[in-house]
N, CA, C and O of each residue as an XYZ file, in Angstrom:
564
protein
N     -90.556     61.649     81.397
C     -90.764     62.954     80.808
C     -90.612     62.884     79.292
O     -91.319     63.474     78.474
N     -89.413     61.941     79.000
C     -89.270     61.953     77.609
C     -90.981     61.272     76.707
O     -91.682     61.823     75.858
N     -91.093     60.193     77.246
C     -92.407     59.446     76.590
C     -93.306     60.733     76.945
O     -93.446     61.388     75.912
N     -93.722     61.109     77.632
C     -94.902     62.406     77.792
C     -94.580     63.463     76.171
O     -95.422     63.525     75.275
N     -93.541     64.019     76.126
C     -93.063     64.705     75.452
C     -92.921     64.157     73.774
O     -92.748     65.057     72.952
N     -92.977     62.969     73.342
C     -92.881     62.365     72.478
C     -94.604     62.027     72.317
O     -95.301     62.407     71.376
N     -95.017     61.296     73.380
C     -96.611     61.455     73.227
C     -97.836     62.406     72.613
O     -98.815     62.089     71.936
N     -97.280     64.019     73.245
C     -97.501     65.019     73.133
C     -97.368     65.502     71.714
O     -98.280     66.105     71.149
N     -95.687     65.100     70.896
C     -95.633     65.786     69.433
C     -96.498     64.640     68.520
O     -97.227     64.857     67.552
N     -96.190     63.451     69.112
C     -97.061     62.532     67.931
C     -98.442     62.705     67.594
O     -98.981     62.613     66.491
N     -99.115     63.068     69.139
C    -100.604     63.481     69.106
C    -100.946     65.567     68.196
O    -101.912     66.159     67.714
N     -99.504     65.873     68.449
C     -99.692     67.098     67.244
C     -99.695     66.685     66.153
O    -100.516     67.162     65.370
N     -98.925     65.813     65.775
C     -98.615     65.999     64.352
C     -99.597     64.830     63.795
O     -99.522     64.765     62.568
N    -100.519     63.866     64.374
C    -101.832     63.696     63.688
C    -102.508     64.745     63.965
O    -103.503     64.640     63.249
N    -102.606     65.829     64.638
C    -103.715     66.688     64.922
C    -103.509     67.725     63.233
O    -104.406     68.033     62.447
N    -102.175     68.009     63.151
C    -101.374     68.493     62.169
C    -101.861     68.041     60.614
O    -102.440     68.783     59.820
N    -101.524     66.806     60.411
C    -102.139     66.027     59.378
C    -103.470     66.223     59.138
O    -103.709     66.515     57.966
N    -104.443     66.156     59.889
C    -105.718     66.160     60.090
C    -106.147     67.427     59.137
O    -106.813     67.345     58.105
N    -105.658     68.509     59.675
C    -106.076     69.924     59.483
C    -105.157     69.972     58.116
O    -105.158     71.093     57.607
N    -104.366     68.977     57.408
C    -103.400     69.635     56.052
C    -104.385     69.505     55.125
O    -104.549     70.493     54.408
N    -105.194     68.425     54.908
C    -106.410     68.649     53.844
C    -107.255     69.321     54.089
O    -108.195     68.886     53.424
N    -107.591     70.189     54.662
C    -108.194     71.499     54.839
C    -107.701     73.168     54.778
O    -106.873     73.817     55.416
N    -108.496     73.437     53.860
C    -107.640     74.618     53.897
C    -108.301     75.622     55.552
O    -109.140     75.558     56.450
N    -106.773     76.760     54.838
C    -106.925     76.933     56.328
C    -107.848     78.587     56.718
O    -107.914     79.284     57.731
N    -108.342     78.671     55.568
C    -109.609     79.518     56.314
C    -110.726     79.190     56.384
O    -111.630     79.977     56.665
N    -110.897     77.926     56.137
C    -111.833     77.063     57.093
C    -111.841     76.926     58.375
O    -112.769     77.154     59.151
N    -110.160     76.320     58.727
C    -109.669     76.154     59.890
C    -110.206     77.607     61.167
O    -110.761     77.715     62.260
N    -109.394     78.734     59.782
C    -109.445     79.544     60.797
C    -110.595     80.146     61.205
O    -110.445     80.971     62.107
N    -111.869     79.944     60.741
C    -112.756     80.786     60.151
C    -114.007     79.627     61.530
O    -115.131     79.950     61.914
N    -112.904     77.860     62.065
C    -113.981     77.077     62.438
C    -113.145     78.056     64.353
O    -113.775     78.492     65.316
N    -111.731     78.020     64.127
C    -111.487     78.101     65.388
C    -111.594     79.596     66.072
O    -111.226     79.905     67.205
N    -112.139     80.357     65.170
C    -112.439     82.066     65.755
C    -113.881     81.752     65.723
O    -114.569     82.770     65.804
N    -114.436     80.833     65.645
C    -116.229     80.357     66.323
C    -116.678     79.771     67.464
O    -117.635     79.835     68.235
N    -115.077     78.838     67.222
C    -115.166     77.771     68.413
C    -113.992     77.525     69.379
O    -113.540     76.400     69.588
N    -113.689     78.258     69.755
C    -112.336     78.868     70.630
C    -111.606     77.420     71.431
O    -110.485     76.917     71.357
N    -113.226     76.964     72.434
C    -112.644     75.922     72.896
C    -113.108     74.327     72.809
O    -113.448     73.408     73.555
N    -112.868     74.650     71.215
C    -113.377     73.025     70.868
C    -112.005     72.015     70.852
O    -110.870     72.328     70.492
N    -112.467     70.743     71.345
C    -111.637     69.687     71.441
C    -112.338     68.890     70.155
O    -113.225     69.162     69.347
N    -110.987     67.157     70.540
C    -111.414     66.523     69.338
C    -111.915     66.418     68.077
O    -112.626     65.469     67.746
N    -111.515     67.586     67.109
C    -111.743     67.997     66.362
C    -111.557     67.023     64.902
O    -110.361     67.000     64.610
N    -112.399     66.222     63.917
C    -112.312     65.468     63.398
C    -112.904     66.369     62.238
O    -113.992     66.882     62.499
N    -112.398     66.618     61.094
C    -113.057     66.857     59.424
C    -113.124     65.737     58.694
O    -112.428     64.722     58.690
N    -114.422     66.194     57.839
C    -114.802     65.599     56.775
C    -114.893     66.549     55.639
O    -115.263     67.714     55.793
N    -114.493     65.949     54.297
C    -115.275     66.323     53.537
C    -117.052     66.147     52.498
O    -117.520     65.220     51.837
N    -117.522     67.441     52.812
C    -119.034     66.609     52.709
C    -119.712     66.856     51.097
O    -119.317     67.911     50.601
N    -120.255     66.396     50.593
C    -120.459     65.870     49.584
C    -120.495     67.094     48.136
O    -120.032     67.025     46.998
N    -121.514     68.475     49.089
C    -121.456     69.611     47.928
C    -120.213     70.395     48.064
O    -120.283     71.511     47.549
N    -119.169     70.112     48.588
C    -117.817     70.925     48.454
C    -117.720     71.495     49.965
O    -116.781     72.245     50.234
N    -118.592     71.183     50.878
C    -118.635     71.561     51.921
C    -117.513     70.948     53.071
O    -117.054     69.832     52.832
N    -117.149     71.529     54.083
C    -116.560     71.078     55.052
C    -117.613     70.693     56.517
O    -118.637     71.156     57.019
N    -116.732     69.667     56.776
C    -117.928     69.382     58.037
C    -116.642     68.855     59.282
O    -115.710     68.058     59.171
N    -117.136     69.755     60.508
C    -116.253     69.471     61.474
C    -117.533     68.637     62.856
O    -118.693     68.959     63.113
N    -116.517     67.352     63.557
C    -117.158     67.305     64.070
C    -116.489     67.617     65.697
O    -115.269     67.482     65.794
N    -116.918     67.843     66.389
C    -116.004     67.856     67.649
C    -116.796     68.051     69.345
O    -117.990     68.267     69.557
N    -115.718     67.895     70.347
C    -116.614     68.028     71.401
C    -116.378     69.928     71.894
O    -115.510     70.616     71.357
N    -117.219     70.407     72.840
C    -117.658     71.687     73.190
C    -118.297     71.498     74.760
O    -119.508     71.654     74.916
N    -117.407     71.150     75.931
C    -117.435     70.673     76.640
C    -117.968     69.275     76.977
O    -117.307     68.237     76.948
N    -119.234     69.400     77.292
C    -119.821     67.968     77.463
C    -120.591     67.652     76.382
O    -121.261     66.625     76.488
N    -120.678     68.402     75.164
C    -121.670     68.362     74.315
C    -121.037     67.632     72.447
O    -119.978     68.204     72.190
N    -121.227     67.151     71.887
C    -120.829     66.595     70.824
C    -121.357     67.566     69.732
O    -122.559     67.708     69.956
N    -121.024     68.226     68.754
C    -121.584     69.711     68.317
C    -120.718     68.795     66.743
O    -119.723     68.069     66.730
N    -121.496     69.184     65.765
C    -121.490     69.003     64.267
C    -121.447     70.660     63.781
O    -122.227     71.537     64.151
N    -120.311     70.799     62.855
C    -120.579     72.816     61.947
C    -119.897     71.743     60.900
O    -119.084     70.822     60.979
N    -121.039     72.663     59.412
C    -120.634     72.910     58.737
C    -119.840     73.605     58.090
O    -119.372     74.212     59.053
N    -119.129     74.142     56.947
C    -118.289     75.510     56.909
C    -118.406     75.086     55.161
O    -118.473     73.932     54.738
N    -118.408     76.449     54.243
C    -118.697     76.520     52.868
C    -116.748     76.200     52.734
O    -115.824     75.764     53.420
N    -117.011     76.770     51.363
C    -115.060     77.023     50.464
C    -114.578     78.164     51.198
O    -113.438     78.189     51.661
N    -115.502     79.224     51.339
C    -115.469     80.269     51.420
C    -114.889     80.307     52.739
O    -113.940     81.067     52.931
N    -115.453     79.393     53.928
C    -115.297     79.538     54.962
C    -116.142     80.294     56.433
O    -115.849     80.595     57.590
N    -117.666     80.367     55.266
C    -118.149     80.734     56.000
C    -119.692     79.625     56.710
O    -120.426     78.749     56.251
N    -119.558     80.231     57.815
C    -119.890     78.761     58.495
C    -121.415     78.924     58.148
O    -122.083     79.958     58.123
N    -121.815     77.519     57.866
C    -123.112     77.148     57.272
C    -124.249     76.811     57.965
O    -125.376     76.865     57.472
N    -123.846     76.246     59.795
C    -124.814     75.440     60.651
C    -123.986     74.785     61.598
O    -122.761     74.723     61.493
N    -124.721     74.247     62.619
C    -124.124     73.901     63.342
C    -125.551     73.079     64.227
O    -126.664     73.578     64.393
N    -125.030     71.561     64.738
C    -125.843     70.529     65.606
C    -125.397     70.626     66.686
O    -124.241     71.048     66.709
N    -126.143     70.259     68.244
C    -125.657     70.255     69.192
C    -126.068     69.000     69.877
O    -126.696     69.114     70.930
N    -125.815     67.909     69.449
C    -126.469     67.065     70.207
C    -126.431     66.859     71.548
O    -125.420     67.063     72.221
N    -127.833     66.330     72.136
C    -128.899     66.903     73.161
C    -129.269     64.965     73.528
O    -129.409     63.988     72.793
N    -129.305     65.165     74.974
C    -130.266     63.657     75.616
C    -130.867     64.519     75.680
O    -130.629     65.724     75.768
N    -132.307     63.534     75.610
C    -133.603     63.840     76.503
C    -133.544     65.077     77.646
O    -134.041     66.187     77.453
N    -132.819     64.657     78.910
C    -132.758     65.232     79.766
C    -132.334     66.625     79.459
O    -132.766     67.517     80.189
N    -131.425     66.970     78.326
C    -130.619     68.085     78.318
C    -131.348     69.369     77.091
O    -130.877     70.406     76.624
N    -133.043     68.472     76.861
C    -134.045     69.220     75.952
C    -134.517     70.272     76.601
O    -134.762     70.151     77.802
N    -134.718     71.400     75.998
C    -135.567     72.845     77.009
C    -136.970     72.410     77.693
O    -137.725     72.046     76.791
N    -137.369     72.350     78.509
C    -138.357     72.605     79.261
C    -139.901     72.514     78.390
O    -140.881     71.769     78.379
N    -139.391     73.883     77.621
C    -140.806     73.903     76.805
C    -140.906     72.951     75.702
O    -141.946     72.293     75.677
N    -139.861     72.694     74.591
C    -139.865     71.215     74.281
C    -140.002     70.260     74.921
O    -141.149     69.945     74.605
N    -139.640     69.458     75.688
C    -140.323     68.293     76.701
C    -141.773     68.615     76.551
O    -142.382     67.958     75.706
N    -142.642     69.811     77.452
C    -143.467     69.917     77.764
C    -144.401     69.897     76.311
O    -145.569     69.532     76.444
N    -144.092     70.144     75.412
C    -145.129     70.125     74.311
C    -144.719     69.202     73.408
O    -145.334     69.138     72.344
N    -143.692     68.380     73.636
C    -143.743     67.003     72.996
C    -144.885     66.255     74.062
O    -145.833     65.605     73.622
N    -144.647     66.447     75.442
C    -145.437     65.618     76.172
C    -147.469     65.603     75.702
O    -148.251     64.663     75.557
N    -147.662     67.196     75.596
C    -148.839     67.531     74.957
C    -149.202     66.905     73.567
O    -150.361     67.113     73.210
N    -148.447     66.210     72.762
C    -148.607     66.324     71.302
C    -148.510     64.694     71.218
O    -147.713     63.974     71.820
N    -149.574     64.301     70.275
C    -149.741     62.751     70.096
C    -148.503     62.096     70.028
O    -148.560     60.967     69.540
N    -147.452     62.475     70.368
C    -146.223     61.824     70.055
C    -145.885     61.769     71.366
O    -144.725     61.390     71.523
N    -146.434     61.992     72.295
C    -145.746     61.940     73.683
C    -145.766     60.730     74.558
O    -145.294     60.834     75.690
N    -146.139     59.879     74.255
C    -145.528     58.312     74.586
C    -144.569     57.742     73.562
O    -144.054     56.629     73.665
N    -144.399     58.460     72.717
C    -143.350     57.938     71.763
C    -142.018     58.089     72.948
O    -141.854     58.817     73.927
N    -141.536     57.456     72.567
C    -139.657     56.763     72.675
C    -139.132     57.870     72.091
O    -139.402     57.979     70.895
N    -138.162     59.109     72.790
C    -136.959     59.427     71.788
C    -135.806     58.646     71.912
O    -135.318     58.015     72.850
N    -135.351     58.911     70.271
C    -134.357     58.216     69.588
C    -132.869     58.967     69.737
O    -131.740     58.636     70.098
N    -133.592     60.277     69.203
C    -132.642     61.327     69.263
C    -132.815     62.185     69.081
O    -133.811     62.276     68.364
N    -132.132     63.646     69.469
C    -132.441     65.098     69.474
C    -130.925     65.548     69.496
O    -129.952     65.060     70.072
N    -131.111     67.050     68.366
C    -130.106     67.997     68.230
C    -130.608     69.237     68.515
O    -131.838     69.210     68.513
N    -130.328     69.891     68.663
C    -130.195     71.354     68.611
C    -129.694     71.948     67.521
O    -128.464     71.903     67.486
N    -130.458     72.756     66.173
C    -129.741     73.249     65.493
C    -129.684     74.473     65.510
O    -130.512     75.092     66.178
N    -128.552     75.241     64.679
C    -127.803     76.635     64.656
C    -128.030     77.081     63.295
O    -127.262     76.473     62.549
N    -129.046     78.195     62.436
C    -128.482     78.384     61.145
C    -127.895     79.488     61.330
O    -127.908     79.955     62.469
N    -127.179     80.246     60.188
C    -127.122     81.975     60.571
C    -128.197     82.469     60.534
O    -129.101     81.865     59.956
N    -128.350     83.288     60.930
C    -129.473     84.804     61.383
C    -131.108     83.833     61.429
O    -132.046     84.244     60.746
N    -131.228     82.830     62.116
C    -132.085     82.016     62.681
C    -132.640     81.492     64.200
O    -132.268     80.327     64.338
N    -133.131     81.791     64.963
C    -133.379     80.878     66.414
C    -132.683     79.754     65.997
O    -132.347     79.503     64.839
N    -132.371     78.723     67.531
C    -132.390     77.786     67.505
C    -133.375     76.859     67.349
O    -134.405     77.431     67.709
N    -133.664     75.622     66.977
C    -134.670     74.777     66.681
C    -134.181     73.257     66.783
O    -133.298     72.778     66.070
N    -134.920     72.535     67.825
C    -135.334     71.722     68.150
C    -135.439     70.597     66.957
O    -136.212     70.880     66.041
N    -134.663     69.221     66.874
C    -135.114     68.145     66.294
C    -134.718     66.957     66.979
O    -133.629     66.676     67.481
N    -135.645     66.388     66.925
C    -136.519     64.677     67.692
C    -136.196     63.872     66.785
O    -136.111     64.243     65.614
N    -135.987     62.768     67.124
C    -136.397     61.050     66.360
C    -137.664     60.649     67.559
O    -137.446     60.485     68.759
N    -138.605     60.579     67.082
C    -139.379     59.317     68.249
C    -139.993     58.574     67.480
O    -140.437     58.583     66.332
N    -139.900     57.644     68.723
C    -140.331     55.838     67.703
C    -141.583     56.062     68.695
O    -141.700     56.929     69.560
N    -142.692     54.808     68.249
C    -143.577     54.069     68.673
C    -143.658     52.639     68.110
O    -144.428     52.377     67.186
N    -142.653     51.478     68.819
C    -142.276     50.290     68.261
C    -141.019     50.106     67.734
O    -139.909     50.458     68.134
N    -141.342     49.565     66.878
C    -139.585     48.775     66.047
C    -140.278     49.840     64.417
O    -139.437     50.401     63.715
N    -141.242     49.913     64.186
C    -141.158     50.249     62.724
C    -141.973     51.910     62.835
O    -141.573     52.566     61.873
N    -142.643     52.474     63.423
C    -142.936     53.622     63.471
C    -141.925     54.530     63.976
O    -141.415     54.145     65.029
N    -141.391     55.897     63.404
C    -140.683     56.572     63.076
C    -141.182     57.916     62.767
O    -142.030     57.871     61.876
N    -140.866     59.460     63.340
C    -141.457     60.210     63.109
C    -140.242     61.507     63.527
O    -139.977     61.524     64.729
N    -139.546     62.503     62.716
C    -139.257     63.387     63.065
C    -139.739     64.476     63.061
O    -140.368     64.892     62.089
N    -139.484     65.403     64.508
C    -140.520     66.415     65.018
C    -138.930     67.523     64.859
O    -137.702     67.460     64.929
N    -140.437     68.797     64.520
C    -139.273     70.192     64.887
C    -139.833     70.640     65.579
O    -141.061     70.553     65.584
N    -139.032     71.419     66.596
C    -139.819     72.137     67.434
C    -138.932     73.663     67.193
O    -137.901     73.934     66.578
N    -139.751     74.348     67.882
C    -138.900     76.812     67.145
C    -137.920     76.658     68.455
O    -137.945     75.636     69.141
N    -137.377     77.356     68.634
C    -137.160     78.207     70.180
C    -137.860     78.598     71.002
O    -137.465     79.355     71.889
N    -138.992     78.200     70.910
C    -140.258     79.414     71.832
C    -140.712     77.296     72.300
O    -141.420     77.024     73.269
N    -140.274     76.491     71.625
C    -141.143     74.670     71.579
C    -142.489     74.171     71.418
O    -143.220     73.275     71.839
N    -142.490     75.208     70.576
C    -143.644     75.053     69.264
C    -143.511     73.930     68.450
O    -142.392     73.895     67.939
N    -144.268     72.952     68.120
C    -143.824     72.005     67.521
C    -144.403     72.611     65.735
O    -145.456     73.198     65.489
N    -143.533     72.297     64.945
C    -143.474     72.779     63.640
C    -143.876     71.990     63.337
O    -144.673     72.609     62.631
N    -144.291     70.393     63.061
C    -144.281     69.937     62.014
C    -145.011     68.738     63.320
O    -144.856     68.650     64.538
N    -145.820     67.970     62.325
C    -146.639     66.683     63.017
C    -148.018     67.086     63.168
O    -148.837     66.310     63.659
């Protein structure tokens, strides 16, 4: 019981540390968004921005957050399998549909749909990122 209990404060107090170079209406501003996010890892990102990365059940999810604290975006990374329907289906339609995906997110802006982004290869050196709307319209290609 004792090692559980000692386990338990050591794993707070890096969790603790973690969150001291951040201020905390970031913090608070990431955890009244994201109630039940685990593994919660910050960065600081390059224009003064904060960047959290963490898990959201089974899903690996990237938010940004300003000084201010107000949140900027947010990734949801996505397999293949876990792409909407109508994306699949109109990547499959669109000269890119024997391409290889690489990778896909799901992004979040404020007052925006969600939208769809692809890596697909064709080979070792062809490379092409696709957007697709919410509706899986492909934007771009």
């Amino acid at each position: 019981m004792k090692k559980l209990f000692f386990l338990l404060l050591s794993a707070a107090l890096m969790t603790g540390a973690a969150y001291a170079k951040i201020p905390a209406k970031i913090t608070d501003a990431f955890h009244s968004r994201y109630v039940d996010a685990t593994n919660v890892e910050w960065r600081h990102g390059i224009i003064g921005d904060y960047k959290a990365r963490f898990n959201m059940g089974e899903y690996l999810v990237k938010a940004r957050f300003d000084r201010k604290g107000r949140w900027l975006g947010s990734e949801k990374i996505l397999s293949e399998n876990m792409l909407p329907e109508a994306v699949k289906t109109s990547l499959k339609k669109s000269r890119y549909g024997l391409w290889k995906i690489r990778s896909s997110y799901e992004q979040y802006l404020p007052n925006e749909k969600p939208s769809y982004h692809i890596t697909a290869a064709k080979g070792d050196l062809k490379r092409k990122s696709l957007v697709f709307d919410h509706h899986g319209e492909l934007m771009n290609g």
